[in-house]
BALOBA-1460 file (C-alpha; in Angstrom, 3 decimals):
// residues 197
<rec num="1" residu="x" x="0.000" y="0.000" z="0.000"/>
<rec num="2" residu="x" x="1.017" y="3.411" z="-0.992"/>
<rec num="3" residu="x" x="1.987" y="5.376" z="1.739"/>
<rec num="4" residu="x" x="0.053" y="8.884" z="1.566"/>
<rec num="5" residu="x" x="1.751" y="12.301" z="1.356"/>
<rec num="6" residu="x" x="1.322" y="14.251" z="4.222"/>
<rec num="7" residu="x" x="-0.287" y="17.612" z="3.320"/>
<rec num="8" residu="x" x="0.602" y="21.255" z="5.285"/>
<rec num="9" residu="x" x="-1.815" y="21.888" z="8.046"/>
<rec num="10" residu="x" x="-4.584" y="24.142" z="8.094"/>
<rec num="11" residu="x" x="-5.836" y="26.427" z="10.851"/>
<rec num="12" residu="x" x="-9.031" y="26.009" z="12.060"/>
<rec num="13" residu="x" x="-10.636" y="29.158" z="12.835"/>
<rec num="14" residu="x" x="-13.973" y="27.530" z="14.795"/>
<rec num="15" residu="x" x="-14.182" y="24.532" z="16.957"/>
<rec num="16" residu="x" x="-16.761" y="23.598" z="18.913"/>
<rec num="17" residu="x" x="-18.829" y="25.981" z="18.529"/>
<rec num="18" residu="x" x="-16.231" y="28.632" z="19.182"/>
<rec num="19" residu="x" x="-14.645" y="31.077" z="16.721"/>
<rec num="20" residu="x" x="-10.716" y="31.055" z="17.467"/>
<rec num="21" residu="x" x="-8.162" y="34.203" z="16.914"/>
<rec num="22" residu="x" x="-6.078" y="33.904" z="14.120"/>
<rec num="23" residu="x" x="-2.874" y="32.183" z="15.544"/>
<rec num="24" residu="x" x="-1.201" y="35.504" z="13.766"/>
<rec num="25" residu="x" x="-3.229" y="38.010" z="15.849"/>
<rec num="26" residu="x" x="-0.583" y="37.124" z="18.349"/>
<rec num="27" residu="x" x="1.718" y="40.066" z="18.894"/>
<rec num="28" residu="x" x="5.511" y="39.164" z="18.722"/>
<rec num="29" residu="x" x="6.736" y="40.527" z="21.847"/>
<rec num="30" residu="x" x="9.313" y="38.543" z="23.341"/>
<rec num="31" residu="x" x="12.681" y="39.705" z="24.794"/>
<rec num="32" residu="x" x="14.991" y="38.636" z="22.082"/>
<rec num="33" residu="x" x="12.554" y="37.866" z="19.048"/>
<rec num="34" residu="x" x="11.383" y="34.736" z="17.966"/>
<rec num="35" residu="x" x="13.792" y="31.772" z="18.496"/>
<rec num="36" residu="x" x="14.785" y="28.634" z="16.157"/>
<rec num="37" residu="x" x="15.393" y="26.079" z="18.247"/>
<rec num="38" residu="x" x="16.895" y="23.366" z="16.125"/>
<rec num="39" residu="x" x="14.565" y="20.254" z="17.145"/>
<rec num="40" residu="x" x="17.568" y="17.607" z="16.475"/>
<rec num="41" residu="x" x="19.510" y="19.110" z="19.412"/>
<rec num="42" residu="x" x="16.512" y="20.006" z="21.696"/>
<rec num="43" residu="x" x="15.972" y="18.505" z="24.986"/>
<rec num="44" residu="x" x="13.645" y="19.458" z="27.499"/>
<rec num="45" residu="x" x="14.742" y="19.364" z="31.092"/>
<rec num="46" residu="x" x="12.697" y="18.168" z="34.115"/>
<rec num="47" residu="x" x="14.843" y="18.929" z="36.908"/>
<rec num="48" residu="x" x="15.257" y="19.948" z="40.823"/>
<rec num="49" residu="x" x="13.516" y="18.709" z="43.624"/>
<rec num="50" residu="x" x="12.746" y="15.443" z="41.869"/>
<rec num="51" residu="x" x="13.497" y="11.627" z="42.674"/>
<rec num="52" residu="x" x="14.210" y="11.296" z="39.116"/>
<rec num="53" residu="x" x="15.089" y="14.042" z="36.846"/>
<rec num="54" residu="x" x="15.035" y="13.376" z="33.227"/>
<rec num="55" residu="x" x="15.471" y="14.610" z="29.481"/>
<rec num="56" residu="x" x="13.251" y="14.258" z="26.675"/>
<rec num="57" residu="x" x="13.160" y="14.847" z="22.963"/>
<rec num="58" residu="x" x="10.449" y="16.553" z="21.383"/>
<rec num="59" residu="x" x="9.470" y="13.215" z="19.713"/>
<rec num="60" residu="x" x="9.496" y="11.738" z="23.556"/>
<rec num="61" residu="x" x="7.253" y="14.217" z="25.262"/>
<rec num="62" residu="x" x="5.018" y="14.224" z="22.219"/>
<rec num="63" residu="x" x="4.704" y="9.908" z="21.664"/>
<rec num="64" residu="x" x="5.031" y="8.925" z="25.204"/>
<rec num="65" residu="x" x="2.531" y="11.334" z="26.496"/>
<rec num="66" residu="x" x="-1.006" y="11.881" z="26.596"/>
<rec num="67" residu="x" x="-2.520" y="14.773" z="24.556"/>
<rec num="68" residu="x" x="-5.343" y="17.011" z="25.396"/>
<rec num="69" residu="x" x="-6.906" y="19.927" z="23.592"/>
<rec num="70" residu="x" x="-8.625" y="22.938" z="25.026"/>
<rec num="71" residu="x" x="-10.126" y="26.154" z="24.109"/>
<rec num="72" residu="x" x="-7.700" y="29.189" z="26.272"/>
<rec num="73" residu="x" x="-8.015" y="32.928" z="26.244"/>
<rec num="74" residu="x" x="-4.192" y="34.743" z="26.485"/>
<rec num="75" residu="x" x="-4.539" y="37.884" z="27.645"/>
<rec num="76" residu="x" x="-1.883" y="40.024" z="27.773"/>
<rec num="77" residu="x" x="-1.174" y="43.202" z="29.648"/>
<rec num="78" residu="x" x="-0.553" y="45.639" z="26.620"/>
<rec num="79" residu="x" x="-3.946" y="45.417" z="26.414"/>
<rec num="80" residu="x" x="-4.511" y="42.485" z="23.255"/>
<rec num="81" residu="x" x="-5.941" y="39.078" z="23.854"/>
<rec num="82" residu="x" x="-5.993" y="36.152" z="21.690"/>
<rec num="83" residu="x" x="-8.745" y="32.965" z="21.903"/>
<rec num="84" residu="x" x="-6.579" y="29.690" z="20.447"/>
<rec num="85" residu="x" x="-7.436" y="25.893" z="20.840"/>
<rec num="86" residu="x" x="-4.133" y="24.751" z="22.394"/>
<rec num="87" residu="x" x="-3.487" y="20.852" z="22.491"/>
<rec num="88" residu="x" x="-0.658" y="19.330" z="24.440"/>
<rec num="89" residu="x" x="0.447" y="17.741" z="27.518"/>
<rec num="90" residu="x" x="-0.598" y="18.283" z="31.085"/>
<rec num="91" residu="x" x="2.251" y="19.665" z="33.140"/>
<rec num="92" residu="x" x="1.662" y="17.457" z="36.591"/>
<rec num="93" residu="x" x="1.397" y="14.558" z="34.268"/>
<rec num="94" residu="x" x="5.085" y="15.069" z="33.360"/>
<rec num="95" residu="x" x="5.908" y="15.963" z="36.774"/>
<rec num="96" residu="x" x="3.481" y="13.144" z="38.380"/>
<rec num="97" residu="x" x="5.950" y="10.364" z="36.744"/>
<rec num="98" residu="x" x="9.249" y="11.988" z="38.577"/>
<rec num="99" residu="x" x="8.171" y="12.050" z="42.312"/>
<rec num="100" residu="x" x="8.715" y="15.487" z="43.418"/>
<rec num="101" residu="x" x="10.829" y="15.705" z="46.703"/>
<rec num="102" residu="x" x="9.227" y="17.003" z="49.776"/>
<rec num="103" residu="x" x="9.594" y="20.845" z="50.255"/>
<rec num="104" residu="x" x="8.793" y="21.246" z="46.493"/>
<rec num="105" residu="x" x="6.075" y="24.147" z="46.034"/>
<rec num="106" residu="x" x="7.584" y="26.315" z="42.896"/>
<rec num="107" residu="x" x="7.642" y="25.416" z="39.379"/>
<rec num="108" residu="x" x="10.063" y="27.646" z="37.905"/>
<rec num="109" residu="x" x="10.110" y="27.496" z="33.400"/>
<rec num="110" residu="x" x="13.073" y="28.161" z="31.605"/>
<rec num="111" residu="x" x="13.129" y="29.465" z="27.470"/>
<rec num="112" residu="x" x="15.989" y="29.105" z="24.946"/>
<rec num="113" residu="x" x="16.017" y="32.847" z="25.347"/>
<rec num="114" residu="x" x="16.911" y="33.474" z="28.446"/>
<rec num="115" residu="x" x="13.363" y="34.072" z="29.770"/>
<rec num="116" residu="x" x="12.177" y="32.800" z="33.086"/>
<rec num="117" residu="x" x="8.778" y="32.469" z="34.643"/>
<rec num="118" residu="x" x="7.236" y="30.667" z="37.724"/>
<rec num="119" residu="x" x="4.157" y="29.410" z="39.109"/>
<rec num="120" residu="x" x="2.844" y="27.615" z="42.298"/>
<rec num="121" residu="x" x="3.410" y="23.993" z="42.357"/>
<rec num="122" residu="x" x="-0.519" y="23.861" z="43.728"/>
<rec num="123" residu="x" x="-1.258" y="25.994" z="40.741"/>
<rec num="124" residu="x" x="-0.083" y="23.251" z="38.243"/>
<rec num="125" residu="x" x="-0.895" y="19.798" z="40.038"/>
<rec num="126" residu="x" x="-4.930" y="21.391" z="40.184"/>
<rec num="127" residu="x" x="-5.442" y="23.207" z="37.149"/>
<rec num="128" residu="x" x="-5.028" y="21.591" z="33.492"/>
<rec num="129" residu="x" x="-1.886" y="23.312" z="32.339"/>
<rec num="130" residu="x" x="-1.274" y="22.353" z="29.172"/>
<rec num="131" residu="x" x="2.584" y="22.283" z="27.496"/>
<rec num="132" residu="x" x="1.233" y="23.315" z="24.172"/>
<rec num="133" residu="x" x="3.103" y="22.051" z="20.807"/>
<rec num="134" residu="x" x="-0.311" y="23.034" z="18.668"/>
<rec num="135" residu="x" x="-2.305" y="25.803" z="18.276"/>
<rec num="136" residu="x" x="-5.869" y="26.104" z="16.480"/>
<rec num="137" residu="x" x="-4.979" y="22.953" z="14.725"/>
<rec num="138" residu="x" x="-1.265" y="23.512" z="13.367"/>
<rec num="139" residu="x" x="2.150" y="22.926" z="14.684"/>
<rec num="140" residu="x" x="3.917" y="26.054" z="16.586"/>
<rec num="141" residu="x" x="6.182" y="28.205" z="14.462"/>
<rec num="142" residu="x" x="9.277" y="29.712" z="15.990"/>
<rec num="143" residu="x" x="7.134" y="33.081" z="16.307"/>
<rec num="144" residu="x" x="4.258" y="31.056" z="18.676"/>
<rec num="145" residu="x" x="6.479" y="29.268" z="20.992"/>
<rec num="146" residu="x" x="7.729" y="26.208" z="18.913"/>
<rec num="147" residu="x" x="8.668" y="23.468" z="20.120"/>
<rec num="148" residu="x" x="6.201" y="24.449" z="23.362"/>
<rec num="149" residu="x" x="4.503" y="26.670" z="24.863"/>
<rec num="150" residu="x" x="2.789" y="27.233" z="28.042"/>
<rec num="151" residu="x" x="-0.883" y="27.993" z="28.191"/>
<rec num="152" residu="x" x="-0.815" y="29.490" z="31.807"/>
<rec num="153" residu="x" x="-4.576" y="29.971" z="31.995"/>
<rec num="154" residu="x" x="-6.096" y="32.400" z="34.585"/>
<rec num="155" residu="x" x="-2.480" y="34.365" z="34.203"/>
<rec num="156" residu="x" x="-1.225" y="37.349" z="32.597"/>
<rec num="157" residu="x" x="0.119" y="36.407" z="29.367"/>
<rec num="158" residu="x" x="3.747" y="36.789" z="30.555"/>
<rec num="159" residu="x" x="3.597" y="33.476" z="32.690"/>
<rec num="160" residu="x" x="2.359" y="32.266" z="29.038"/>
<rec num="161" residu="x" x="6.512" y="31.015" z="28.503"/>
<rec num="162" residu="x" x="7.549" y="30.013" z="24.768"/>
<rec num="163" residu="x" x="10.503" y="28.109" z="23.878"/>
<rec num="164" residu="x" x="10.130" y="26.316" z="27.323"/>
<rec num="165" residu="x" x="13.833" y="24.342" z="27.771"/>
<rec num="166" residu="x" x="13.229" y="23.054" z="31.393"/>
<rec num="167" residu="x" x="10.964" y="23.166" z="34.081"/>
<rec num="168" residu="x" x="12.668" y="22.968" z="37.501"/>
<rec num="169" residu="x" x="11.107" y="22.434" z="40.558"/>
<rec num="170" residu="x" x="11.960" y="24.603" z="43.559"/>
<rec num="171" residu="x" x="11.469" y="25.291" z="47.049"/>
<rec num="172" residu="x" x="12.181" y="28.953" z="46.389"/>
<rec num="173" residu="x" x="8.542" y="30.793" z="46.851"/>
<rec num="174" residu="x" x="10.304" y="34.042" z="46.293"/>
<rec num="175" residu="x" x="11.680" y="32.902" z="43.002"/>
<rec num="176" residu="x" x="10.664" y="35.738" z="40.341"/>
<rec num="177" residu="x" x="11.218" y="35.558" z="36.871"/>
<rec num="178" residu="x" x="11.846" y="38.055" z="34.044"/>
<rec num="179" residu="x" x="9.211" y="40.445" z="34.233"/>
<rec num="180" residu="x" x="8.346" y="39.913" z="37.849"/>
<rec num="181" residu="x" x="12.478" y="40.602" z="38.425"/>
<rec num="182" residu="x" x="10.966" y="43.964" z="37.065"/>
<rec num="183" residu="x" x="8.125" y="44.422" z="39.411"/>
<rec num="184" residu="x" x="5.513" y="42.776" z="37.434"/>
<rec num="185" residu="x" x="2.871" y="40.565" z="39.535"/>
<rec num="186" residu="x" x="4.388" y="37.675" z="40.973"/>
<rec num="187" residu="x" x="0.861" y="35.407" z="41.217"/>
<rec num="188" residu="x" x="-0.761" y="37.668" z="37.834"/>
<rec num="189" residu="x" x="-3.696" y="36.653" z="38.147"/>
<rec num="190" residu="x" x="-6.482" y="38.283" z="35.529"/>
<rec num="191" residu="x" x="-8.640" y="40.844" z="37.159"/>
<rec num="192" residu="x" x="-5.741" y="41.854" z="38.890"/>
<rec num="193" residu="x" x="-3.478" y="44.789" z="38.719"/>
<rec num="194" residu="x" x="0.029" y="42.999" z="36.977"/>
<rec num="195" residu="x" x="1.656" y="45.531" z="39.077"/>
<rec num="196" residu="x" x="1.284" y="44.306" z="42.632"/>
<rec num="197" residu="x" x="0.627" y="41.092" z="44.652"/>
């Protein structure tokens, strides 16, 4: 039998009963520009208060784990927002499999750009946070995030990390990333000033 030619993806634009953004109605606003990771090299880093750290592939976090899709609002504080079906994997699924060590309570996400974020460890393990490698149907590009993105829902969009490299987990509550370094929100939670805690 003939194998068949794989075909470029289309966006979708509606899904269940939703209408979507435009994956391109994204503004590029990141702190070095989009990056090319170069997915032969990549690895992706679970690490820190773990009983067993590891590193995966793209192709490994994408076969060996379960997928999910969802329907996510970014908003983000220049005043933009984009609605995007995201599918991926659950965060505490890929931390569920490494035991994380007692004291653990900060998940802190690192980006091939330099570009830090963190969020509660209670935040992840109770809220479906997906580790997105799709949006509204298609595979990221290098401007959306590629190889994966976090869909931080209920957040500001800059806990919303691209070009995520490793996720560490922490004891450090105080931890704060790029923009919080900055005096950006810490928790940014939506319907909150992104200016205080």
């Amino acid at each position: 039998m003939v194998r068949p030619e794989e075909l470029k993806s289309v966006e979708v634009r509606k899904y269940d009963g939703t209408n979507l953004s435009s994956v391109n109605e994204s503004r590029e606003n990141s702190i070095k520009g989009p990056q090319n990771v170069k997915i032969e090299r990549y690895k992706l880093k679970i690490t820190g208060l773990l009983e067993n750290p590891v590193s995966y592939t793209y192709d490994e976090v994408i076969k060996n784990n379960r997928h999910y899709k969802k329907v996510v609002t970014l908003d983000c504080v220049e005043g933009w927002s984009v609605t995007i079906l995201w599918e991926g994997v659950l965060v505490r699924e890929l931390i569920a499999k490494l035991g994380a060590l007692t004291g653990a309570n900060t998940v802190i996400f690192h980006a091939y750009d330099g570009y830090t974020t963190s969020l509660p460890f209670s935040y992840i393990m109770n809220n479906d946070i997906l580790m997105a490698y799709k949006v509204n149907e298609v595979v990221l590009t290098p401007e959306r995030g590629f190889p994966f993105h976090l869909v931080a829902e209920s957040k500001w969009g800059y806990k919303w990390i691209r070009w995520i490299t490793e996720i560490e987990m922490s004891d450090d509550v105080n931890y704060r990333g790029y923009w919080e370094s900055r005096g950006y929100s810490n928790t940014a939670d939506l319907g909150k000033d992104f200016f205080s805690d």
